[in-house]
C-alpha positions in Angstrom: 0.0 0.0 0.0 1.5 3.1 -1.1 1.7 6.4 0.9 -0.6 8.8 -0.4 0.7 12.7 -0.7 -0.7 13.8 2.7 0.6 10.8 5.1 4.5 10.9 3.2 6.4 11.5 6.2 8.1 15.5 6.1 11.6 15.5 5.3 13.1 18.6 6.9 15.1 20.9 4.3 17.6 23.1 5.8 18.8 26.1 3.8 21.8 26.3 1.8 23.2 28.9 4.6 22.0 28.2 7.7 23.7 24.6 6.8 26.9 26.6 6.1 26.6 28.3 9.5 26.3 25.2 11.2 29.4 23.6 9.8 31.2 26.5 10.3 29.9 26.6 14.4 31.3 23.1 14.5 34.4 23.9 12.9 35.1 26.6 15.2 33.7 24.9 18.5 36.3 21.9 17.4 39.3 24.2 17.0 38.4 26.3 20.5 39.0 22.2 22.0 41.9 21.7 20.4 43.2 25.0 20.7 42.2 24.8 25.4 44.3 21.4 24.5 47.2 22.5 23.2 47.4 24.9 26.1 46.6 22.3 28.7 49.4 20.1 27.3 51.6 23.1 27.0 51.3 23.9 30.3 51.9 20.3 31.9 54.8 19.6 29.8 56.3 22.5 31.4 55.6 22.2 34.8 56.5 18.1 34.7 55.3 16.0 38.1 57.5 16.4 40.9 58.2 13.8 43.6 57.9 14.3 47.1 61.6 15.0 47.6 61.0 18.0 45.1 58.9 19.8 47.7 61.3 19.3 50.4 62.9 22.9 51.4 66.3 22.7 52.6 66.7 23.7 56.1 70.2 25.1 57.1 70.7 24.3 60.8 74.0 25.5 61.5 73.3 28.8 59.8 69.9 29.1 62.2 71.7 27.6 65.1 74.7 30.4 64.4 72.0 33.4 64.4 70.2 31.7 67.6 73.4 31.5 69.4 73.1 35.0 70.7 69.7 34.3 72.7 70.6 31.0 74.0 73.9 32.0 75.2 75.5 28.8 74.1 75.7 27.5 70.6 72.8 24.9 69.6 73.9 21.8 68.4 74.2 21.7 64.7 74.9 17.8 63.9 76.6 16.9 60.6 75.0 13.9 59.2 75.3 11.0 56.7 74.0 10.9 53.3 69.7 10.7 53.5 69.4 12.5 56.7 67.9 15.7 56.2 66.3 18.5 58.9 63.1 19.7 58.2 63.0 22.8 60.8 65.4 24.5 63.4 64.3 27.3 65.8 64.6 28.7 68.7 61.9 28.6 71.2 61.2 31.3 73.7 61.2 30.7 77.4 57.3 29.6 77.9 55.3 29.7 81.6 57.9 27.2 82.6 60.7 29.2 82.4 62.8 27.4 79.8 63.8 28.3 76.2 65.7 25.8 74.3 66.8 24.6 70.6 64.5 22.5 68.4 65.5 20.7 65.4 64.0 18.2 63.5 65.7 15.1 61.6 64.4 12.8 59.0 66.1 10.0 58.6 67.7 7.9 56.0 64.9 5.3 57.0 62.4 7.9 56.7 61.9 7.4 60.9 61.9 11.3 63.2 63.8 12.4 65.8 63.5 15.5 67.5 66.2 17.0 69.0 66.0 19.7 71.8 68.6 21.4 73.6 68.9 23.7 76.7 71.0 25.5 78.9 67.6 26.0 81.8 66.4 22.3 81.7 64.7 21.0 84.8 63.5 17.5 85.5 59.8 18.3 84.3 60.9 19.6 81.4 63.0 17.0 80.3 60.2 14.6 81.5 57.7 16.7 79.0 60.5 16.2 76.2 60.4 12.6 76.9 56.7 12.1 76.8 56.8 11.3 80.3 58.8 8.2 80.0 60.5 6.3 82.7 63.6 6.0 82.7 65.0 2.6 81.9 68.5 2.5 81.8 71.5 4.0 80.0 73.5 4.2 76.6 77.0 4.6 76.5 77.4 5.8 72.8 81.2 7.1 71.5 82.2 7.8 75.6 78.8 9.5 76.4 76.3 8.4 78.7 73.0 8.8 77.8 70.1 8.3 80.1 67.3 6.0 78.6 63.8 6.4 78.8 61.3 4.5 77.1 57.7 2.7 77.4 56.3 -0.2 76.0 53.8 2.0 73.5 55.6 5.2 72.0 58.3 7.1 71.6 62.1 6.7 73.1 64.1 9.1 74.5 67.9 9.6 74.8 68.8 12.6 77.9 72.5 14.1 78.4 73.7 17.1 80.7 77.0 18.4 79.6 78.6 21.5 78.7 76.0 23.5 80.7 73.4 22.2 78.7 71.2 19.6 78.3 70.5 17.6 74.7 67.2 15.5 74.5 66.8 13.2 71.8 63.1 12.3 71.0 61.2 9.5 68.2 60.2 6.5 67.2 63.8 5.3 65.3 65.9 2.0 65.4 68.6 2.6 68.6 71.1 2.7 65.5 69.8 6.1 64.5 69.7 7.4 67.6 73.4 6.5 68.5 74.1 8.2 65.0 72.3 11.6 66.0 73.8 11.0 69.2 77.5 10.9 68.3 76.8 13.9 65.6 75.1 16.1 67.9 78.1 15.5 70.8 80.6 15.8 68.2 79.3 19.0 67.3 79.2 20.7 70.2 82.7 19.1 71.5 81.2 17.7 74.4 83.4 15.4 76.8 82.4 12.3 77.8 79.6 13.1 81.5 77.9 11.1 83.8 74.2 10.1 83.3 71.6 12.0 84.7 70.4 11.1 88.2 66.7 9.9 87.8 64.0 12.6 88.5 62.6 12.2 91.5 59.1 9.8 91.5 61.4 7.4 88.9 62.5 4.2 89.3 
């Protein structure tokens, strides 16, 4: 059965331009992609992914410890380390409501463990006992003809404690004993400390 005239469906007839207007709206939609493309990859091929080590700022502790030397009255411990250790702040910190200002550095390292190091010429027993996370002290550590006192708990943190030189050096994280007894000998060596005695236990320790 054929279609008669008035069911055939309407075939839509676009002008000759308006159909050039169209192509040419694609046309230029296509090339505004390509061109926010071009730009996109322009801009990424200069500015190539960086690792974490890229964002890493380097953080010169002797120079710090050199200009804080003036307010602490001593010089702050400035250790020389091996390859892959790397500090990732120094300051000095302003006597607070307990009365004590010391040095503060912070180590990374080369097995991506933390120690904090803190040194001061007006440490007291609660202060050292805040340093060490309130850790008990269990023993010592003779490392390169220093003394350290040891404190440490089951869950947390360890701590390293030596007096000498007028000062006191507290050595605070979560490392292997090996890196401390590296951070340890650097940061003796550096401030030409002689060999001391351990710190009598604060009173309430066993």
């Amino acid at each position: 059965m054929s279609e008669s005239p008035e069911n055939a469906p309407v075939k839509p007839v676009i002008a000759a331009a308006a159909a050039k207007r169209a192509n040419a709206s694609m046309v230029g939609m296509l090339l505004a992609v390509l061109s926010t493309m071009a730009i996109v990859l322009t801009i990424v091929w200069l500015n190539p992914q960086r690792d974490a080590t890229s964002y890493r700022q380097p953080v010169d502790v002797a120079a710090i410890s050199a200009e804080a030397a003036g307010a602490a009255g001593f010089t702050p411990a400035a250790p020389k380390l091996p390859a892959g250790w790397y500090a990732n702040y120094a300051r000095w910190n302003a006597a607070g409501a307990d009365g004590v200002s010391f040095w503060d550095v912070g180590f990374v390292t080369s097995a991506n463990t933390f120690i904090a190091l803190r040194q001061s010429a007006d440490a007291n027993p609660s202060w050292i006992a805040t340093q060490a996370e309130d850790a008990v002290v269990t023993g010592t550590r003779n490392i390169s003809g220093h003394t350290w006192e040891l404190r440490d708990k089951p869950k947390g943190d360890r701590s390293l404690v030596l007096k000498e030189g007028g000062t006191t050096i507290v050595l605070t994280g979560a490392a292997e004993f090996k890196e401390f007894d590296t951070l340890a000998t650097a940061a003796t060596a550096g401030t030409g400390a002689q060999a001391t005695h351990p710190l009598s236990p604060a009173k309430g320790t066993k």
